[in-house]
C-alpha positions in Angstrom: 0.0 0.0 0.0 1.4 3.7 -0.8 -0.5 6.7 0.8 1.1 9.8 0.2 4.5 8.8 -0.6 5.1 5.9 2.4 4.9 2.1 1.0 5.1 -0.1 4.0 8.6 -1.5 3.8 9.3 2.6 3.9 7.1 2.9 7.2 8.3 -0.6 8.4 12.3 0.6 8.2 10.8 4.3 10.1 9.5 2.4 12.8 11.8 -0.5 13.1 14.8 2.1 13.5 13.1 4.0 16.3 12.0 1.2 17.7 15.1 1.0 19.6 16.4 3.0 22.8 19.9 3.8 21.6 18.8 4.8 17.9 16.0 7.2 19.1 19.0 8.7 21.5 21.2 9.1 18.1 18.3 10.8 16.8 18.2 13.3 19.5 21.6 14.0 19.4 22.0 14.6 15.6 19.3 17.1 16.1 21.7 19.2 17.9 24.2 19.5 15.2 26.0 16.8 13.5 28.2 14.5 15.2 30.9 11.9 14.2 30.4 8.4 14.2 33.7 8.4 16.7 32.1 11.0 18.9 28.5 9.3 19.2 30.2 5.8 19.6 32.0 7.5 23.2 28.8 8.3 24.6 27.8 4.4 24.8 28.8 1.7 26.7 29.1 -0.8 23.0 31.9 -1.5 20.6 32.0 1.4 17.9 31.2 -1.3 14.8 27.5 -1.4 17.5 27.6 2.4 16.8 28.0 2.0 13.4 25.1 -0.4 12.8 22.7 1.9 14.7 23.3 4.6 12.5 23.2 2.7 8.8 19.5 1.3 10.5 19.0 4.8 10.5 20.4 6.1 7.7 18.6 3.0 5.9 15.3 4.3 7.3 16.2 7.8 5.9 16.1 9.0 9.8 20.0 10.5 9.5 22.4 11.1 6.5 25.9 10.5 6.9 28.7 12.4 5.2 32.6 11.9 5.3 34.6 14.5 5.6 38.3 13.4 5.7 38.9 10.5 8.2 35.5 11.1 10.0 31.5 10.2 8.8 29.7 13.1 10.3 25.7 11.8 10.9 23.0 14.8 11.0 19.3 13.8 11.7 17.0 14.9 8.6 14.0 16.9 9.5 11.7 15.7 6.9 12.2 11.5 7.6 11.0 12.6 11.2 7.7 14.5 9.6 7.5 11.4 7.3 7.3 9.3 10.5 4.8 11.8 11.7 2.9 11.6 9.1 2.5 7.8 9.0 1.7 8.0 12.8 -1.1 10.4 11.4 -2.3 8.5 8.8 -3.1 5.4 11.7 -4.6 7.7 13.5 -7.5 9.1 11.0 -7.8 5.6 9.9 -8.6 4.4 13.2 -11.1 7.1 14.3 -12.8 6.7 11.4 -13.5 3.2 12.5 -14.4 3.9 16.5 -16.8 6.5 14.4 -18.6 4.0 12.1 -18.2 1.6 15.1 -20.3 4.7 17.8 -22.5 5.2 14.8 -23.8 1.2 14.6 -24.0 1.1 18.0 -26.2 4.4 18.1 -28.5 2.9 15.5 -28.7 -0.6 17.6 -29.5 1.6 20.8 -32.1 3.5 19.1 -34.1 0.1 17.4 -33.6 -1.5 20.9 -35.4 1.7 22.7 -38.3 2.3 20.1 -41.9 1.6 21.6 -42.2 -2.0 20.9 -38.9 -2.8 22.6 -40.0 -1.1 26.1 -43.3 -3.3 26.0 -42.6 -6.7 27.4 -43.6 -9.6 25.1 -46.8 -11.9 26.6 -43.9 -14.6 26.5 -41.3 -13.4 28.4 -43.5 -11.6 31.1 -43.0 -12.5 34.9 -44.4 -12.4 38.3 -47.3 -13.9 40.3 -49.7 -14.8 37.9 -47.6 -17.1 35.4 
């Protein structure tokens, strides 16, 4: 399925990369500024070949780009692959309530059959009490 751009493997690589602890903190710290490989790998307590995996899962799900500049591979977060995450995240959303609304609407048309005149009189069959 495509909706506006997204196929599903493209929302299945957003939301397996954020689906992880360390990857979402990568995130946040791109956002900053950009950062080296090197210099993100220091601020965890994994191997820096770890690192780099983290951040080609992102860079895979379009979440950071990375660019070499001499010895070092500089990772920034990109703006818009966050919006396009958002906008998946939306696109649930709408679907959903649109269900719970044709869901409240059935159930409002059950509740109003089941309170009409004839169903508040009790049937000759199913009455109760002293007589029967």
């Amino acid at each position: 399925m495509v909706v506006d751009g997204l196929t599903d493997d493209t929302v299945d690589r957003l939301f397996h990369a954020l689906a992880d602890a360390t990857r979402r903190d990568i995130l946040r710290r791109c956002v900053r500024g950009e950062l080296s490989v090197s210099r993100l790998a220091a601020a965890y307590p994994m191997s820096f070949a770890a690192v780099q995996k983290h951040v080609t899962v992102l860079e895979r799900a379009g979440l950071v780009t990375k660019e070499r500049r001499g010895r070092e591979q500089l990772v920034r977060t990109d703006p818009d692959a966050v919006g396009r995450a958002r906008q998946a995240l939306d696109e649930l959303e709408s679907a959903w309530r649109a269900r719970v609304d044709r869901m409240s609407g059935l159930l409002a048309d059950d509740v109003g059959r089941d309170t009409g005149p004839a169903a508040s009189a009790p049937d000759e069959n199913t009455r109760k009490g002293p007589d029967r």
